[in-house]
N, CA, C and O of each residue as an XYZ file, in Angstrom:
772
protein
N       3.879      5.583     19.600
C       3.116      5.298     18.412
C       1.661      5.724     18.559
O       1.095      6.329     17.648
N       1.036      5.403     19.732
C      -0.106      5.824     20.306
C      -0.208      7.401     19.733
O      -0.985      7.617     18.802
N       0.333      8.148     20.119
C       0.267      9.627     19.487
C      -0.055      9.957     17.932
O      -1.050     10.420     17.374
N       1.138      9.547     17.500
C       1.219      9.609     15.688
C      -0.424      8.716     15.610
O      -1.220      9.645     15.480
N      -1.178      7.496     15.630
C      -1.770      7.299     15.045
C      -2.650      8.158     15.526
O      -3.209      8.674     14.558
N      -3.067      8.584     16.525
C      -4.090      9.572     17.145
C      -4.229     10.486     15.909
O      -5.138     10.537     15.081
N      -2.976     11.259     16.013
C      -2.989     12.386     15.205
C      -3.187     11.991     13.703
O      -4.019     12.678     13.111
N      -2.612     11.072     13.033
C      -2.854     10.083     11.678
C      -4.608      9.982     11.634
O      -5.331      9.936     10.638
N      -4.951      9.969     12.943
C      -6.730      9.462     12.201
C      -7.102     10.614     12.226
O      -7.549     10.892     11.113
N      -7.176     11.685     13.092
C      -7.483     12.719     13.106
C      -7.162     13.853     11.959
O      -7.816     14.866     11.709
N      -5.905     13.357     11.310
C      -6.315     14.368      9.824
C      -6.782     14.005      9.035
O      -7.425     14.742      8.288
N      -6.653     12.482      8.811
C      -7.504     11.533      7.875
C      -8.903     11.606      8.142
O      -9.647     11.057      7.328
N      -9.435     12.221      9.200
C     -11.117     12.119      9.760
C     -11.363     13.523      9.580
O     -12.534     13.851      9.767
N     -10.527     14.475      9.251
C     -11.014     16.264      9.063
C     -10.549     16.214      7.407
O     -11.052     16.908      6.523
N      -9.600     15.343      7.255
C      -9.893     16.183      5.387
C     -10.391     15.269      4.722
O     -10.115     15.200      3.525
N     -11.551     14.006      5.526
C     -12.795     13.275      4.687
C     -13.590     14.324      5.159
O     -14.451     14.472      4.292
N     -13.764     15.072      5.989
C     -15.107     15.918      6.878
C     -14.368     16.754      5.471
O     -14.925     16.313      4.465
N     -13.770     17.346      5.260
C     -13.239     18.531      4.153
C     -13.456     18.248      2.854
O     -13.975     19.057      2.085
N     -13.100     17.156      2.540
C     -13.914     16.503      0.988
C     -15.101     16.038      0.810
O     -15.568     15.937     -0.324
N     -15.784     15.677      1.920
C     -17.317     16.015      2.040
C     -18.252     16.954      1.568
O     -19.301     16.814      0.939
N     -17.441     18.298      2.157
C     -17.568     19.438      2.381
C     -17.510     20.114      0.911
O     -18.147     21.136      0.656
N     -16.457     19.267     -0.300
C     -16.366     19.539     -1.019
C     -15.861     18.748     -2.115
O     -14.758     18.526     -2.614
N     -16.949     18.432     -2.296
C     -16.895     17.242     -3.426
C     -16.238     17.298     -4.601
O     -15.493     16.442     -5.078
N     -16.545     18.341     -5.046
C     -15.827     18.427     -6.638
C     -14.655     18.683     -6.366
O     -14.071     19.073     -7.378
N     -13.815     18.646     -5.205
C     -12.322     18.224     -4.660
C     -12.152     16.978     -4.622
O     -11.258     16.412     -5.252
N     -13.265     16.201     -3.634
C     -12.928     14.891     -3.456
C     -13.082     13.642     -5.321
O     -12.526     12.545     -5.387
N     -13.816     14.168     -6.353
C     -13.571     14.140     -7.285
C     -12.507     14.420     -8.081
O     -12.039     13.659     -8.927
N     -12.164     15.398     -7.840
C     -10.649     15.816     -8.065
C      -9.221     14.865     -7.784
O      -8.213     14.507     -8.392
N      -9.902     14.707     -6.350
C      -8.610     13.729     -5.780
C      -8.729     12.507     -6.240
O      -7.734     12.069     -6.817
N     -10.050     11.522     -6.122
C     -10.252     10.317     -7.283
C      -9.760     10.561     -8.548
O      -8.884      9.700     -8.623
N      -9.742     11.197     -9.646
C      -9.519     11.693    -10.479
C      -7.973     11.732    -10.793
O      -7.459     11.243    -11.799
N      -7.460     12.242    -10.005
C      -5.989     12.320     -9.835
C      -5.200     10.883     -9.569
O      -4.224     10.674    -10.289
N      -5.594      9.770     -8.478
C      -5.297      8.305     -8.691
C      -5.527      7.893     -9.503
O      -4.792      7.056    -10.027
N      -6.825      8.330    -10.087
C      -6.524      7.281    -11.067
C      -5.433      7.747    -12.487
O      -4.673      7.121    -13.225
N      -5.742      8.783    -12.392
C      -3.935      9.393    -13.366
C      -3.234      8.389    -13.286
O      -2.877      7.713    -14.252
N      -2.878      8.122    -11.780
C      -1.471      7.683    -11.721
C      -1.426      6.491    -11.521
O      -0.353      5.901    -11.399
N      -2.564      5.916    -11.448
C      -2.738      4.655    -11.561
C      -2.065      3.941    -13.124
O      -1.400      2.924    -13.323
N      -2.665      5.135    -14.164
C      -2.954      4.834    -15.697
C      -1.295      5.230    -15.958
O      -0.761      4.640    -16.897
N      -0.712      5.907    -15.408
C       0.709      6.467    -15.606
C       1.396      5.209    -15.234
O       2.130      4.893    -16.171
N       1.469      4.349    -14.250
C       2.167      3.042    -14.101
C       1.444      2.299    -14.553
O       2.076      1.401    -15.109
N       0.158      2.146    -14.639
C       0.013      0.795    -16.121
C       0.935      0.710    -17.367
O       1.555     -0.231    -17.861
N       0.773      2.407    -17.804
C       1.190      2.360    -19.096
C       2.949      1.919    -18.825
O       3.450      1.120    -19.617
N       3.766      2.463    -17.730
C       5.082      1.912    -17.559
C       5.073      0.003    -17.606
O       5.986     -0.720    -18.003
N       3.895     -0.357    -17.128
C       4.098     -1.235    -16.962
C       3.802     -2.389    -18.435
O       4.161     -3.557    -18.583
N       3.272     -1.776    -19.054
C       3.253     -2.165    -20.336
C       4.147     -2.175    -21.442
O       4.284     -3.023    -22.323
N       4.895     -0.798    -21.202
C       6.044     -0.582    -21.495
C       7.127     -1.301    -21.329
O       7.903     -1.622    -22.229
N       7.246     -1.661    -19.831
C       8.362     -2.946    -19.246
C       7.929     -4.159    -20.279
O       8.580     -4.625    -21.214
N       6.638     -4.512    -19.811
C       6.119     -6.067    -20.558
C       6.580     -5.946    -22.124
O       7.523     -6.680    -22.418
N       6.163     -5.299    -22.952
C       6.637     -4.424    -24.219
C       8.357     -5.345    -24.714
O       8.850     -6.133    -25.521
N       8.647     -4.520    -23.554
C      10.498     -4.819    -23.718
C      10.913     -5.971    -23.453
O      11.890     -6.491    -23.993
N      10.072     -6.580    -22.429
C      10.375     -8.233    -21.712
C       9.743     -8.801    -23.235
O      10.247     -9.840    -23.661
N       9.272     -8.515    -23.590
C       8.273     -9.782    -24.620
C       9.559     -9.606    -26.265
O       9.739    -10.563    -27.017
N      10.093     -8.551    -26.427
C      10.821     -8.265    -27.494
C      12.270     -9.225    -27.105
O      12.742    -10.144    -27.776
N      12.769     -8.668    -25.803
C      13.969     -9.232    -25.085
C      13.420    -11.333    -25.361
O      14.161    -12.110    -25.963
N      12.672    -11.564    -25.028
C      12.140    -12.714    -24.867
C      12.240    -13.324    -26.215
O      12.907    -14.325    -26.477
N      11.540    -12.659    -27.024
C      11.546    -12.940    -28.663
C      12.567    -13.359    -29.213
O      12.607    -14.360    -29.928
N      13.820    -12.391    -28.841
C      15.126    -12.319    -29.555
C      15.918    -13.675    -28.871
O      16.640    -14.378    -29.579
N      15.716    -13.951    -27.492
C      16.523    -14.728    -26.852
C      15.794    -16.070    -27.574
O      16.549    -16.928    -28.030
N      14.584    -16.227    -27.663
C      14.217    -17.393    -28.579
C      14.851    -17.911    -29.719
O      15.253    -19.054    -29.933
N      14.892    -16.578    -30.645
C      15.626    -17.002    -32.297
C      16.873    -17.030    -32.158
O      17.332    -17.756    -33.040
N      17.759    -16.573    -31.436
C      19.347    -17.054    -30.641
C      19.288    -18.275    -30.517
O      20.019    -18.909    -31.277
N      18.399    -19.082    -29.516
C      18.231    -19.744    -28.747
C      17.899    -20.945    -30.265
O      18.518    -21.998    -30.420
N      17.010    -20.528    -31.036
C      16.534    -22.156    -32.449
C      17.810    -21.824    -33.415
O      18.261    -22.801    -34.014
N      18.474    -20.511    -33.648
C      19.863    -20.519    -34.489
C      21.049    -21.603    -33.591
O      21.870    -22.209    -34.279
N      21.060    -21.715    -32.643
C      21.954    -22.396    -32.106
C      21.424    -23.879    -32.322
O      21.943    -24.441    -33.286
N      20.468    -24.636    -31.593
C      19.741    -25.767    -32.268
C      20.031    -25.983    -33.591
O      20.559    -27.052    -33.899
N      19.725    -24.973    -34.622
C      19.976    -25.596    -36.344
C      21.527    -25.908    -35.832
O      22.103    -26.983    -35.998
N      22.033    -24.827    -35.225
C      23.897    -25.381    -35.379
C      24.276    -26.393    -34.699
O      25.337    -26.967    -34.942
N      23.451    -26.756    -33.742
C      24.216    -28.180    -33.652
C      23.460    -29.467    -33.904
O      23.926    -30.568    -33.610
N      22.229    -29.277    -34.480
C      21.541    -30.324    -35.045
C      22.547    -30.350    -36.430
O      22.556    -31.528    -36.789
N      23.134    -29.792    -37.067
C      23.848    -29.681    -38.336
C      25.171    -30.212    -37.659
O      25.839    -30.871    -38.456
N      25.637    -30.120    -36.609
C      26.820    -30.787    -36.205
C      26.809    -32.000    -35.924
O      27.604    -32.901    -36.194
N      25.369    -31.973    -35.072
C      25.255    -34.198    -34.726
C      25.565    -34.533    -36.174
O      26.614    -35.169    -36.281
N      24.995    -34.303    -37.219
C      24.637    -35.286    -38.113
C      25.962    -35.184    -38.931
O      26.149    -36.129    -39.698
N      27.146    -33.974    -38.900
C      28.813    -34.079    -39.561
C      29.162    -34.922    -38.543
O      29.748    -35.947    -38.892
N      28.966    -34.770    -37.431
C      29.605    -35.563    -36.809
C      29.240    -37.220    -36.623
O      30.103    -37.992    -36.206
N      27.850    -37.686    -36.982
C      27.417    -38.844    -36.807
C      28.334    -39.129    -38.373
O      29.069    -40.114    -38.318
N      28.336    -38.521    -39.434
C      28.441    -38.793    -41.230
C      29.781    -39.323    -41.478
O      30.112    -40.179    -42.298
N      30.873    -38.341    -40.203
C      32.216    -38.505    -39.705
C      32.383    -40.073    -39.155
O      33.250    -40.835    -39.582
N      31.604    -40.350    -38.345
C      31.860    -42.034    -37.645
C      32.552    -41.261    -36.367
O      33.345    -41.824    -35.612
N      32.184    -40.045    -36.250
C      32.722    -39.069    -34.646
C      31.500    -39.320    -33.634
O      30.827    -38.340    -33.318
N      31.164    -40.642    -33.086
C      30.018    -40.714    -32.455
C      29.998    -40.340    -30.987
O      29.006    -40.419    -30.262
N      31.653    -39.767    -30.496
C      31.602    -39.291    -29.125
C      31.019    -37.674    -29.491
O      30.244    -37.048    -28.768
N      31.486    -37.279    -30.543
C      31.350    -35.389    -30.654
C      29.782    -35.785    -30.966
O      28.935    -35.107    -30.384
N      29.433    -36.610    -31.656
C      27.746    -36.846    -32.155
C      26.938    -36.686    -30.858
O      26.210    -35.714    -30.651
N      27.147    -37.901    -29.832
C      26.546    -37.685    -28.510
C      26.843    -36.286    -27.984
O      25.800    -35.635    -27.909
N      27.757    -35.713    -27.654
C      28.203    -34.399    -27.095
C      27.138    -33.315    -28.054
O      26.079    -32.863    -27.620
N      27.596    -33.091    -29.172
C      26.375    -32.251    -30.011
C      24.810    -32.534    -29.499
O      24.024    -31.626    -29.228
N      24.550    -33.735    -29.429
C      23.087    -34.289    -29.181
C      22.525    -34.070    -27.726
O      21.343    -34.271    -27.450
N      23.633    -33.567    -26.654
C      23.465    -33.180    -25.626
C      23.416    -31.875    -25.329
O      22.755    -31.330    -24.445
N      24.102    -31.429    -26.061
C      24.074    -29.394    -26.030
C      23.304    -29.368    -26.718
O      22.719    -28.416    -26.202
N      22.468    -29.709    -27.876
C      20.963    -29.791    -28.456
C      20.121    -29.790    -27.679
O      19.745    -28.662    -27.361
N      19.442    -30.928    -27.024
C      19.030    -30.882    -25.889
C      18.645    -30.018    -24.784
O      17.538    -29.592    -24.457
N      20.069    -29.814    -24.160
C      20.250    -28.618    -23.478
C      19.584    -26.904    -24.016
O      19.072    -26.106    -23.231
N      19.735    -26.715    -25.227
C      19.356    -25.700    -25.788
C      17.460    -25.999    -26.041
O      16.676    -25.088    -26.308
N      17.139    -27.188    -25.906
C      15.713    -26.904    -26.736
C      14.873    -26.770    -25.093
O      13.805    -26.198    -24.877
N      16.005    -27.700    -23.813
C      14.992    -27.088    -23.047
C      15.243    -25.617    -22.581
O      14.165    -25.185    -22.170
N      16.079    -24.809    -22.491
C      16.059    -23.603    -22.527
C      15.384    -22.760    -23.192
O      15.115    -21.672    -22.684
N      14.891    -23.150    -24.713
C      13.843    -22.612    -25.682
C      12.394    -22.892    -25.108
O      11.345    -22.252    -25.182
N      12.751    -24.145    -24.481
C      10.971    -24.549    -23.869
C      10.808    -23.570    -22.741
O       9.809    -22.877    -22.554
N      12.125    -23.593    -21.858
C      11.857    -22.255    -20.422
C      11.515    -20.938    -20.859
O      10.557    -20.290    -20.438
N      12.515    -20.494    -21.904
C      12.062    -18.792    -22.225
C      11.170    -18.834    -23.349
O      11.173    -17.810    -24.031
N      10.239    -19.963    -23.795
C       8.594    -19.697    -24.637
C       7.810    -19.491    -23.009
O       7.164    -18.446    -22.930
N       7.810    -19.990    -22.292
C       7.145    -20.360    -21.443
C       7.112    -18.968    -20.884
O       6.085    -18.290    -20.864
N       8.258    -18.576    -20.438
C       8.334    -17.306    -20.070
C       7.787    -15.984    -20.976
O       7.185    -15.056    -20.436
N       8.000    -16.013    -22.035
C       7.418    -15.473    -23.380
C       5.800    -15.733    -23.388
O       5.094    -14.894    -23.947
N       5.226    -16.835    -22.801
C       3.793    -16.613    -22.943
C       3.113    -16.169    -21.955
O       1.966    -15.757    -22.127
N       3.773    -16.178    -20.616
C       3.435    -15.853    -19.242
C       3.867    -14.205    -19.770
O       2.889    -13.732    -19.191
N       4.212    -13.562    -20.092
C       4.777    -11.963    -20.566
C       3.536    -11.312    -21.232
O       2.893    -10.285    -21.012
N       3.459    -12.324    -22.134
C       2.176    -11.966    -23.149
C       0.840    -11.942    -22.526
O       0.074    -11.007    -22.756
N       0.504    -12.964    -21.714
C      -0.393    -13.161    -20.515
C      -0.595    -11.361    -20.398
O      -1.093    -10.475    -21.094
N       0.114    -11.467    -19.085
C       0.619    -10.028    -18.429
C       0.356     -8.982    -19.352
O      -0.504     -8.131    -19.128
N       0.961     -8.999    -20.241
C       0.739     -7.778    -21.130
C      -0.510     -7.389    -21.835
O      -0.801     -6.275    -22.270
N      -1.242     -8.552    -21.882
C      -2.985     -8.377    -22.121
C      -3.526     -8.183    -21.245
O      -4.184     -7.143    -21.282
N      -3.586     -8.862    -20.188
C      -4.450     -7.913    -18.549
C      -4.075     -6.704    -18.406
O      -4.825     -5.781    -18.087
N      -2.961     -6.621    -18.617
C      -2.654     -4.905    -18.423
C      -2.803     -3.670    -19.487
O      -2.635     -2.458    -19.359
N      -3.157     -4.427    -20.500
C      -3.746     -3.901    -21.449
C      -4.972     -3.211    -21.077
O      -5.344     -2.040    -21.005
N      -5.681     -4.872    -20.773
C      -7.580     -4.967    -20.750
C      -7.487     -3.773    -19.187
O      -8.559     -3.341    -18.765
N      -6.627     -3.501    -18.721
C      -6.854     -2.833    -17.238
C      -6.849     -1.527    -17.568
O      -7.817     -0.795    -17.361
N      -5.685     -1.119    -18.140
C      -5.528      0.327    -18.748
C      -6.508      0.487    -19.761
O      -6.222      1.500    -20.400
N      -7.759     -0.173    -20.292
C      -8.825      0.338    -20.625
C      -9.619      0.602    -19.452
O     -10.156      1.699    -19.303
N      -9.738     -0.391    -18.552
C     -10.725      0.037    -17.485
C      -9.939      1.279    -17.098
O     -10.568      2.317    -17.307
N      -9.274      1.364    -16.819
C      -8.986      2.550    -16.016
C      -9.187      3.727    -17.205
O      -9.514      4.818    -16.737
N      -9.046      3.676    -18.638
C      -9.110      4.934    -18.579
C     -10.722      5.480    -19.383
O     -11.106      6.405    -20.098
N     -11.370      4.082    -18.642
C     -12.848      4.280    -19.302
C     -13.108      4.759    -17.626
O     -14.212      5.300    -17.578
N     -12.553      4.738    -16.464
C     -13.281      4.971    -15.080
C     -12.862      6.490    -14.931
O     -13.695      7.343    -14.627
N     -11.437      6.807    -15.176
C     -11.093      8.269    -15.624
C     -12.345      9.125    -16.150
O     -12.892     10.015    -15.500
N     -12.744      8.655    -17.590
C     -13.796      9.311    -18.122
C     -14.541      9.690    -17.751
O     -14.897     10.868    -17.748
N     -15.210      8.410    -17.136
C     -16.858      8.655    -16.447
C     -16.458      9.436    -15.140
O     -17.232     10.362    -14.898
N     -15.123      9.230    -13.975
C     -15.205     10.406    -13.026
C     -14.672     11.682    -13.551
O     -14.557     12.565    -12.700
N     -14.296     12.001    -14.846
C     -14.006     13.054    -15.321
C     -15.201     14.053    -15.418
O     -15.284     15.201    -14.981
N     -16.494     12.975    -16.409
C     -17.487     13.650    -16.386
C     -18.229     14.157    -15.628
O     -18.931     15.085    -16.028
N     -18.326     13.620    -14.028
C     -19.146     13.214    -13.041
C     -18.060     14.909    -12.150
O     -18.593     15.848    -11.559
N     -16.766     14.740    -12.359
C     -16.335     15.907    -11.576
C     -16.345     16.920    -12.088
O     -16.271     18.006    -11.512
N     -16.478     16.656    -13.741
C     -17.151     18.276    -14.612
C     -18.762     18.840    -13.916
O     -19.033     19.992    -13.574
N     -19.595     17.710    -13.859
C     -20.672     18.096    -13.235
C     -20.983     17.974    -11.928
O     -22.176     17.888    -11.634
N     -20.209     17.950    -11.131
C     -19.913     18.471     -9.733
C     -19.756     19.783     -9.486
O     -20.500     20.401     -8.723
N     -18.808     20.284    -10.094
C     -17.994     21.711    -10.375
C     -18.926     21.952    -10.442
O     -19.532     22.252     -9.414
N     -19.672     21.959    -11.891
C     -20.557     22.770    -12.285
C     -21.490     23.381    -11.611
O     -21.797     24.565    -11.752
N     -22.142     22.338    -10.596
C     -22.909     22.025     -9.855
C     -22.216     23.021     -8.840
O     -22.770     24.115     -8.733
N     -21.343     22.849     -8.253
C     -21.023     23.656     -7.284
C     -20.461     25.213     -7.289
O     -20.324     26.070     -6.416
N     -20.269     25.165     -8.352
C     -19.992     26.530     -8.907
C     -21.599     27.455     -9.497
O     -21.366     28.635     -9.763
N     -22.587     27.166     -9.631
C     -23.236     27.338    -10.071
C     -24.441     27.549     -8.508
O     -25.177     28.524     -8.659
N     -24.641     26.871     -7.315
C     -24.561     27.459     -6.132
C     -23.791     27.773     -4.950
O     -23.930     27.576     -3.743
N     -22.862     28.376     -5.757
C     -22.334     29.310     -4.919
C     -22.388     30.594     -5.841
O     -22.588     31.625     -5.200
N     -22.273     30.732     -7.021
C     -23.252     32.003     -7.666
C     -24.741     32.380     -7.277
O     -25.302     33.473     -7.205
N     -25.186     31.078     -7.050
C     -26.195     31.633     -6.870
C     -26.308     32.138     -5.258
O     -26.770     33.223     -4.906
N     -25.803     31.144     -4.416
C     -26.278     31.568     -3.104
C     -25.350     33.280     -2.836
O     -25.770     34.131     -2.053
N     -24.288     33.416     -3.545
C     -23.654     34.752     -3.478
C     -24.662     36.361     -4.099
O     -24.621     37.553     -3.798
N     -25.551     35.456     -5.157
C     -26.386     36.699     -5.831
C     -27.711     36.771     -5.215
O     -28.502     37.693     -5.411
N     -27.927     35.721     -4.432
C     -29.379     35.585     -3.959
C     -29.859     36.545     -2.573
O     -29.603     36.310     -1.392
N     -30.442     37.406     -3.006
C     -31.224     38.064     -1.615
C     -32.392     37.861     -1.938
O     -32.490     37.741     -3.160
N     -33.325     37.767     -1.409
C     -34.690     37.660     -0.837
C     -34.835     38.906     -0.279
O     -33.904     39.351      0.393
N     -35.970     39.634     -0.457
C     -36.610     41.123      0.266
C     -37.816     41.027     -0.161
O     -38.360     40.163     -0.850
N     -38.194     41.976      0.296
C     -39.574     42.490      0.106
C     -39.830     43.151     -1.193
O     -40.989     43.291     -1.583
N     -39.028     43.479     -1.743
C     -39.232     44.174     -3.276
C     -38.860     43.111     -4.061
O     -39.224     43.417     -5.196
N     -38.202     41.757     -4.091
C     -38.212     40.508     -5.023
C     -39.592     40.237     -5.030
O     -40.228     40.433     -6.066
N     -40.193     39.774     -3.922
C     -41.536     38.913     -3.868
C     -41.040     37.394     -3.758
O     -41.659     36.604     -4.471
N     -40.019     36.879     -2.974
C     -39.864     35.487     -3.019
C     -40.982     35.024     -1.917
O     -41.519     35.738     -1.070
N     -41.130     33.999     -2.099
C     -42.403     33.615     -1.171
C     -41.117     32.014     -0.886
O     -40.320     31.615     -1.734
N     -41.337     31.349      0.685
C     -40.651     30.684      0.844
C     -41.380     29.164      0.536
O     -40.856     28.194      1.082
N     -42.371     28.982     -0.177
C     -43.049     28.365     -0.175
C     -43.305     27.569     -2.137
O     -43.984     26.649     -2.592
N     -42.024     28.898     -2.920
C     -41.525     28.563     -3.860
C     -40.366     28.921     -4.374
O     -39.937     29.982     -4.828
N     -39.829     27.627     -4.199
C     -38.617     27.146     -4.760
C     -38.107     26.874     -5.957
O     -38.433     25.687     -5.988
N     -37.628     27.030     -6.838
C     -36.833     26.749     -8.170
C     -35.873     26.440     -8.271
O     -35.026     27.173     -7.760
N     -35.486     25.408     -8.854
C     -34.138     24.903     -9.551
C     -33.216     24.815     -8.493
O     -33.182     23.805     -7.790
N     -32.441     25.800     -8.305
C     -30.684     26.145     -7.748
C     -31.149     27.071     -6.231
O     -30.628     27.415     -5.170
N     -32.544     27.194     -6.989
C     -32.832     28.294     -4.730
C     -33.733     27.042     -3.929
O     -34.052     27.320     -2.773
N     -34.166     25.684     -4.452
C     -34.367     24.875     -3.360
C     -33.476     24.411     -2.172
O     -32.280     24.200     -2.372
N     -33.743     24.331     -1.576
C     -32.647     24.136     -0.722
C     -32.566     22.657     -0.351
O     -31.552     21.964     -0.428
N     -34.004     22.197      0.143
C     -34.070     20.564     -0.586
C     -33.742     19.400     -1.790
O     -33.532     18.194     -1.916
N     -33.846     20.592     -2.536
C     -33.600     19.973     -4.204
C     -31.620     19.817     -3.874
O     -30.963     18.933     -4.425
N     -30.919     20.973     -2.795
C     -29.234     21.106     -2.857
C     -29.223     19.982     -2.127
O     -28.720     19.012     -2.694
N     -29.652     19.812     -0.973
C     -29.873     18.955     -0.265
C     -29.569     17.229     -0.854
O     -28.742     16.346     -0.626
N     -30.671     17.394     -1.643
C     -31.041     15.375     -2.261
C     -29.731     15.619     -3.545
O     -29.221     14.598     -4.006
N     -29.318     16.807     -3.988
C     -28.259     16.484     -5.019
C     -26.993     16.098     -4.607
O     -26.274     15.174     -4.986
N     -26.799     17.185     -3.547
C     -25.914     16.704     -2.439
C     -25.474     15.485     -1.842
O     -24.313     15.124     -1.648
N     -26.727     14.790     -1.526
C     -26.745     13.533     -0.767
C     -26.631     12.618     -2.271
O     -25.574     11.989     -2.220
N     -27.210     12.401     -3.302
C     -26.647     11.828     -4.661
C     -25.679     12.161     -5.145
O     -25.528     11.373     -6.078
N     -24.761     12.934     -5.138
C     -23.512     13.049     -5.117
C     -22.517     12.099     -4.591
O     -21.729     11.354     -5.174
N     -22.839     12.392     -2.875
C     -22.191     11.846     -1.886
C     -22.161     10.171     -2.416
O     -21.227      9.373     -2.500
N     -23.707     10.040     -2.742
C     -23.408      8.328     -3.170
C     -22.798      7.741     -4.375
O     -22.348      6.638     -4.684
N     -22.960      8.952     -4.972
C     -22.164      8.493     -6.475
C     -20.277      8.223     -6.219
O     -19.509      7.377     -6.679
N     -20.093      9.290     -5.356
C     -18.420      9.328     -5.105
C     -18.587      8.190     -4.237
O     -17.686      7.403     -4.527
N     -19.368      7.678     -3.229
C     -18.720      6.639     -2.704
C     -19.001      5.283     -3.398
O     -18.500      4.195     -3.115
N     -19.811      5.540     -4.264
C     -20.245      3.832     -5.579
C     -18.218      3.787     -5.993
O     -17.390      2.887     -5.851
N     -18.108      5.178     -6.509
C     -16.861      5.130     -7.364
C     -15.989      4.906     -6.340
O     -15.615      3.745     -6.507
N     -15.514      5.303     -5.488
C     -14.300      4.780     -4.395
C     -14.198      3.150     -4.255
O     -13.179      2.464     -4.163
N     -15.891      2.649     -4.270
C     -15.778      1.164     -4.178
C     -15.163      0.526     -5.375
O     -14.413     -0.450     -5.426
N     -15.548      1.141     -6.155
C     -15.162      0.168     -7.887
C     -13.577      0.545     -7.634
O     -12.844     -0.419     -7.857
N     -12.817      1.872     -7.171
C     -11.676      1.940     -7.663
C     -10.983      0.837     -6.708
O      -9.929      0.314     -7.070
N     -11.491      0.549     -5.687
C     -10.833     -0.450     -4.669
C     -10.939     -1.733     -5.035
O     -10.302     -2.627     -4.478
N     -11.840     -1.942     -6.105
C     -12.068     -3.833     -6.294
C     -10.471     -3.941     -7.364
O     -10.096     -5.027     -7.805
C-alpha cells in the first residue's frame, strides 16, 4: 500500500503543480464539478419530485379507504352489528395511523425537496460566477501568451525596461497571477463548505 499511496500523492502533487501552472484549466476543472454536482441535484429533485407525487397518491388511497369504513362503522353500528362496528372502527384506525406515517413522510420529502431546490440555486449561481471568473482567466491567459509570443524587444522598438504597460509588465503578470491563484483557492473553499 506504501507504494500506491507514494505514487497517489505524487500525481496528485504534479497535476496541482500543473493546474497552478494553469489556471484557466484548474477553472475549468472547478467548473466541470460543479456541472456534475448540478446534474445530480437536478436527479435528485427529480427522485424527490416522484417520492412527493407517489406520497400524494398513497395519501388519497389511504382517506378513500377511511370514508369507506367510517361509512361501514356507522351501517354497521345502524345494523345493531356491533362486533363488525368495532372491527370497522379498528381498520379505521389502523388506516388513519398509516395516513399520519405517509403525511409525515410527505412533509419530510417536501422538506428535502426545498433544500435541494435552495442548493441547485447555489450551485448554479457558483457555476456562473466561476464561469465568469474562467472566461476571464482564459482571456487573461490567452491574451499573454499572444503577447509574450509577439513580443521582441530590440533596438529598433525603443523598449526601455524601465517601462512597462499593461500585458508587458511582468510584475503587473505576476500580482494577477498571484490574485488569481487566490481567487481559485477562495472558490475551492466555498465549493467544499
Amino acid at each position: 500500500m506504501g507504494l500506491f499511496d507514494d505514487f497517489s500523492r505524487f500525481l496528485e502533487t504534479r497535476l496541482d503543480e500543473f493546474l497552478r501552472n494553469n489556471p484557466h484549466l484548474e477553472l475549468q476543472a472547478i467548473l466541470e464539478q460543479i456541472q456534475e454536482q448540478e446534474q445530480d441535484n437536478l436527479k435528485l429533485i427529480s427522485q424527490l419530485q416522484l417520492e412527493e407525487k407517489r406520497l400524494q397518491d398513497e395519501i388519497l388511497a389511504v382517506a378513500k379507504d377511511v370514508q369507506t369504513w367510517h361509512a361501514r362503522i356507522s351501517k354497521a353500528k345502524a345494523a345493531g352489528r356491533l362486533d363488525l362496528a368495532q372491527a370497522a372502527q379498528e381498520r379505521e384506525a389502523s388506516l388513519l395511523r398509516k395516513g399520519n406515517q405517509v403525511w409525515g413522510q410527505m412533509e419530510g420529502t417536501k422538506k428535502r425537496l426545498f433544500q435541494a431546490k435552495e442548493l441547485l440555486t447555489q450551485i448554479q449561481q457558483r457555476k456562473q460566477e466561476v464561469k465568469i471568473q474562467a472566461d476571464r482567466v482564459k482571456a487573461s491567459y490567452e491574451a499573454s501568451q499572444k503577447a509574450s509570443s509577439s513580443q521582441t524587444f530590440g533596438w529598433d522598438r525603443g523598449a526601455s525596461y524601465n517601462n512597462y504597460t499593461g500585458a508587458f509588465d511582468p510584475l503587473e503578470q505576476k500580482f494577477q497571477r498571484w490574485e488569481m491563484d487566490e481567487e481559485i483557492d477562495k472558490m475551492k473553499r466555498n465549493l467544499g463548505q
